[in-house]
N, C-alpha and C positions, 0 to 999 in steps of 0.2 A: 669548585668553581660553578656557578649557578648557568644553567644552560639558556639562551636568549630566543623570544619565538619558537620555543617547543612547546606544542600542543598537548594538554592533559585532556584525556579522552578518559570518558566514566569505563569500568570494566563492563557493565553489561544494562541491558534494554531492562523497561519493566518488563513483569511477566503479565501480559495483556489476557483480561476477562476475557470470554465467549466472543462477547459482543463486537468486541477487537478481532477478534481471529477471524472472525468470517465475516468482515466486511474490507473495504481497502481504506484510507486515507485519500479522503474529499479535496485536501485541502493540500495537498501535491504538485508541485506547479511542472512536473513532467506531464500532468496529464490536463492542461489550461488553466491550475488553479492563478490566482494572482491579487495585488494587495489593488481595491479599490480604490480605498484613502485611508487614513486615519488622521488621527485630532493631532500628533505631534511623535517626529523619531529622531531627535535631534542627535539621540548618542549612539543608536546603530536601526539601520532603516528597516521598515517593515517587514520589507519584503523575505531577508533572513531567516526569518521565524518559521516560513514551508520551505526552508530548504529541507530533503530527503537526509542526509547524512546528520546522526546525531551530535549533538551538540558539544564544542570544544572549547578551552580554554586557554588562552596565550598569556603565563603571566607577566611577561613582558613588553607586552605588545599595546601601542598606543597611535592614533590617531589625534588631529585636529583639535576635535573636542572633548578629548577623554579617553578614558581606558577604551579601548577594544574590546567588545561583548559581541561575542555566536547569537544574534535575538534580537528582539525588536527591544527597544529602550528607549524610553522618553524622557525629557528632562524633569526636573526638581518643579513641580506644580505649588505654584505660589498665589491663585488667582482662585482657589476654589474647585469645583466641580471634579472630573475627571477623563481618562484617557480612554480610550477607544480607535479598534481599528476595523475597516469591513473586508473582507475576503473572498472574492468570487470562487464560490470550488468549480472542479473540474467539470462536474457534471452533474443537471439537476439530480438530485438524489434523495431518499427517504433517511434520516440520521439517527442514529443508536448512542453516540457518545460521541467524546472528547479528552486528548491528552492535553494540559496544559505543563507545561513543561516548565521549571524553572531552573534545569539545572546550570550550574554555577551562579548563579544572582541568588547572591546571601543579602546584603546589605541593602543591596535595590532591587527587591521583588517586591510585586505588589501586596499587600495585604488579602486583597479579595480580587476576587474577578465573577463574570457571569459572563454568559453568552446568550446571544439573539439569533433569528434565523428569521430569513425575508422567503416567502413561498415563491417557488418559479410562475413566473408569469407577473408577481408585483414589481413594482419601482420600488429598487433599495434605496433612492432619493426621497421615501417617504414614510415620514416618522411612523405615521398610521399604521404602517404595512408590516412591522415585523411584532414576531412571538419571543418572547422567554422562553428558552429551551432547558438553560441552565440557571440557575437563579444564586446571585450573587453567593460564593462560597469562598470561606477563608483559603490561604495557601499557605504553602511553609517554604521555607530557600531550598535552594537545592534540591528539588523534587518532581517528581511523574504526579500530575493529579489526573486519576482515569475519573471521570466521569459520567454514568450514564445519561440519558437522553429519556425524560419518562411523558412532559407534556407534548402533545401535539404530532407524535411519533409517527403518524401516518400521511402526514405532510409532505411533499414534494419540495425539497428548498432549493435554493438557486446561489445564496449566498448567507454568511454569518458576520457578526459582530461582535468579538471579542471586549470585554468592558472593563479596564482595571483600576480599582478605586485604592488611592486617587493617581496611582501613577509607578512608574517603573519598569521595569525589564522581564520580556516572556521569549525563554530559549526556545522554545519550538509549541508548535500548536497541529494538532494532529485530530480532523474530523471525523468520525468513524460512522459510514453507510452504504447503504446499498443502491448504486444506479437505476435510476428510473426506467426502466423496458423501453418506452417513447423517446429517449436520448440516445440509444445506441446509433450509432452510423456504421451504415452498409459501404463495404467494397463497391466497386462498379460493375461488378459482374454478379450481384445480388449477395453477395454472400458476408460474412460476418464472422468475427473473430469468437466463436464461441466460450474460449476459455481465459481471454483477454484480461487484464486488471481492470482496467478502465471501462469493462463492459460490464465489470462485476464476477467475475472470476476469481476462485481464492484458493491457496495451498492450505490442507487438509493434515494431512500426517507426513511422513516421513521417517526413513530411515538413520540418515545422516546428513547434515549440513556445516560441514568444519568450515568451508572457505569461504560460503557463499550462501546466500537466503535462500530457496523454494521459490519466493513469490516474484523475485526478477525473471525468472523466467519469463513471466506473464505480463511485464512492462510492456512499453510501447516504443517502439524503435529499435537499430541494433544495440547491442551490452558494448558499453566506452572502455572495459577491461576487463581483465579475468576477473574483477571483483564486482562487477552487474551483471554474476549470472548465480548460475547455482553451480555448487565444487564440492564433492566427498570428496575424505582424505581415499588416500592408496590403500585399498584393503590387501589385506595378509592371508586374509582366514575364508573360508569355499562361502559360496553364493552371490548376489549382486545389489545394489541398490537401486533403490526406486522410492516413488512419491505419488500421494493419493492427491488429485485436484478437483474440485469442486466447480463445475462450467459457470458461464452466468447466467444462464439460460437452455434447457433444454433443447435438441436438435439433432438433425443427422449431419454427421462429417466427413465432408467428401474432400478437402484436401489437407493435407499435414506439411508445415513447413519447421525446421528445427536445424537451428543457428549455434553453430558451434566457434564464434567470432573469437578472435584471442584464445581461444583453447588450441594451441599449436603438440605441445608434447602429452598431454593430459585429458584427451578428449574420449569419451567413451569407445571401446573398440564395437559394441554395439548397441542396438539399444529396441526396446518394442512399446506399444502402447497396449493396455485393454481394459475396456469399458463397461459400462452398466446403466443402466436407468435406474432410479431409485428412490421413490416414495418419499421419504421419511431423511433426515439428515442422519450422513455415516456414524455408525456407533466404533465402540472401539472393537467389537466381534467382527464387525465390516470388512475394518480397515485390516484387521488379522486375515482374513477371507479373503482381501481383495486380491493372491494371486490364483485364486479361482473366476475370476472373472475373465468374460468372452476377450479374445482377440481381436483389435482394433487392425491393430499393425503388427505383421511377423517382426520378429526376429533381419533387422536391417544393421549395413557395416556404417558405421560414419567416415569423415576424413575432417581434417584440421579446416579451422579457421574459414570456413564456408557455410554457406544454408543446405538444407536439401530437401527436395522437395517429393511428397509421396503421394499419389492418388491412387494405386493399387491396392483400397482397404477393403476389411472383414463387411458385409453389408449387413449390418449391426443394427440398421435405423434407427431409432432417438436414443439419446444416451443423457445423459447428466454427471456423471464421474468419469474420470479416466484414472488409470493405473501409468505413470510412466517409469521404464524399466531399463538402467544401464547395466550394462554387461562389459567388463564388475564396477566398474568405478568410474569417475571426472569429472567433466565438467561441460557443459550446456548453457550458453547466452540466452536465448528466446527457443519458444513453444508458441506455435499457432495452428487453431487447428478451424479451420475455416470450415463454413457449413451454413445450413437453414434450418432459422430454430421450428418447434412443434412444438406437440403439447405431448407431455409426460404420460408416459403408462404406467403400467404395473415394476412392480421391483421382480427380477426374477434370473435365471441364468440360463 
C-alpha cells in the first residue's frame, strides 16, 4: 500500500569544493536573506528556494495549482523571454560561487540558468547596476550545480538574480561568500561575535558529526532542537572529541557563551577550548597539531539545557582558530565567543 505525504529526502549533501567550505551561505534567510521579487511563482513561491533544510519530495502531495514542489517554480512561459528572481543576501559580502540546486525537478527544471549580482550600495531597481557573475549555464534534473564565481570577485554585493531560461523549477539556491569586515554588527557593549556564521566564521575539521553539523554551532540564535546543533554519537573507545573553527575575523576573546539547549541527557560532561593565531589557512599537519595549541579555556563541567557563560580565559590576545574540546562526547547548540577584533600576528605557540 503506497504510503500518502511521506517525504523522499536525497541520502546525502553534495561534496562542496573549497570555496564552499570556508565561506557560509549568503542566501540564508536565518541570517536576513529574503526573496525581493521575481517575474513569476505560480506553482511554489520563491521564497522556498533559501530554505536551510535540503530539499524534499511528497509524492503525494498537491496543492491548488498543482503538484507540490520543495523550490521555487514558475509556470509554463508561453509569451517568450524568461524567469528570474532577486534575492537580498544576508549580508553585503564578497561571492566565491553558487549551488543551484534542482533536485527532484526532472521534467520542469530549467534548461539553463545564470546569475547576476547588484554591488552594495547600487539600486537593484536598476537595470544598469548589476554584473554577470555566472553566465548562462546548462542544468540537468535532479542535481547540485556547484558553481564558481570568477568575474568580478572582488566586489562587495548586496543582492543577486537568479535567471532561468525560459522557465521552471529551482529546489534550492545556495550563495557561497565571504562578509564584508564593514557589515558586521557590534553588541552594545562593544564587542562582537568573533566566530559567528553570519560574521564569517566557518567550521574547519572535525572529528565526528553523526547527528548534527559543526557549523550550527555558529548560527544565530538559540538551536530549535537537538538537530540545530552539533551531536557525536556515544563513544566506546578512550579519548574525546573536538572541532577546529575558523574565526571571522581575528581578535582577543574576552567572554565565552556556550548553549547546550535541548541536549538534556547527552550533553558533554565537559568541555575546553584552545586557540592560536595563524598566518596562513590550516593545513591538514595543523589540524593533526591542533591539540597542541595554547589553552583558551580549561577544562570546565556543563549542565543540561542552559547557556554558560565564562570570562575566566588563558590571556592568549589575538587568535584566529580555536580548538573546541568535548569530554568525550554530545552534543552543543551554539558557540560564541565574544571579543575585539585586531590585527593578526605571527603563527606561533
Amino acid at each position: 500500500m503506497p504510503l500518502t505525504n511521506h517525504p523522499v529526502l536525497h541520502a546525502s549533501l553534495p561534496d562542496l569544493p573549497d570555496w564552499a567550505k570556508r565561506t557560509i551561505n549568503l542566501a540564508d534567510p536565518r541570517f536576513g536573506a529574503s526573496i525581493r521579487s521575481c517575474s513569476d511563482d505560480f506553482f511554489a513561491p520563491a521564497a522556498r528556494m533559501l530554505q536551510a533544510p535540503a530539499a524534499s519530495f511528497i509524492p503525494d502531495k498537491y496543492d491548488e495549482n498543482g503538484k507540490w514542489m520543495d523550490g521555487w517554480e514558475s509556470r509554463r512561459r508561453r509569451d517568450g523571454g524568461y524567469d528570474w528572481c532577486v534575492v537580498k543576501l544576508g549580508r553585503p559580502a564578497t561571492l566565491v560561487g553558487a549551488d543551484i540546486d534542482t533536485s527532484f525537478f526532472t521534467g520542469n527544471y530549467p534548461p539553463s540558468a545564470s546569475l547576476d549580482g547588484c554591488p552594495a550600495g547600487a539600486d537593484p531597481d536598476n537595470a544598469a547596476g548589476w554584473t554577470t557573475l555566472i553566465p548562462q549555464t546548462p542544468l540537468r534534473p535532479d542535481s547540485h550545480h556547484l558553481l564558481p564565481i570568477q568575474a568580478a570577485a572582488a566586489s562587495v554585493y548586496s543582492h543577486v538574480r537568479i535567471n532561468i531560461f525560459p522557465d521552471g523549477g529551482i529546489a534550492r539556491l545556495r550563495i557561497y561568500g565571504q562578509i564584508d569586515p564593514g557589515s558586521i554588527e557590534y553588541a552594545p557593549d562593544g564587542l562582537v561575535d568573533l566566530v559567528a556564521l553570519i560574521n564569517g566564521g566557518h567550521a574547519i575539521a572535525w572529528n565526528d558529526a553523526h547527528y548534527g553539523t559543526v557549523s550550527n554551532l555558529l548560527l544565530p540564535g538559540r538551536g530549535v532542537d537537538m538537530g540545530d546543533g552539533w551531536e557525536t554519537r556515544r563513544r566506546r573507545e578512550p579519548g574525546h572529541d573536538w572541532c577546529v573553527l575558523g574565526l571571522a575575523l581575528p581578535g582577543t576573546v574576552e567572554r565565552i557563551e556556550i548553549d547546550t539547549a535541548h541536549f538534556k541527557g547527552n550533553f558533554p560532561h565537559r568541555i575546553s577550548l584552545q586557540a592560536i593565531d595563524l598566518q596562513a589557512d590550516v593545513s591538514e599537519g595543523e589540524i593533526a597539531r591542533s591539540y597542541q595549541w595554547p589553552t583558551l579555556l580549561m577544562e570546565q563541567p556543563l549542565g543540561p539545557d542552559r547557556i554558560h557563560y565564562f570570562s575566566s580565559l588563558e590571556g592568549l590576545g589575538i587568535i584566529n582558530h580555536v580548538r573546541f574540546n568535548l569530554f568525550p562526547d554530545g552534543g552543543i547548540s551554539r558557540l560564541r565567543l565574544w571579543g575585539k577584533p585586531g590585527t593578526a600576528a605571527c603563527a606561533g605557540y
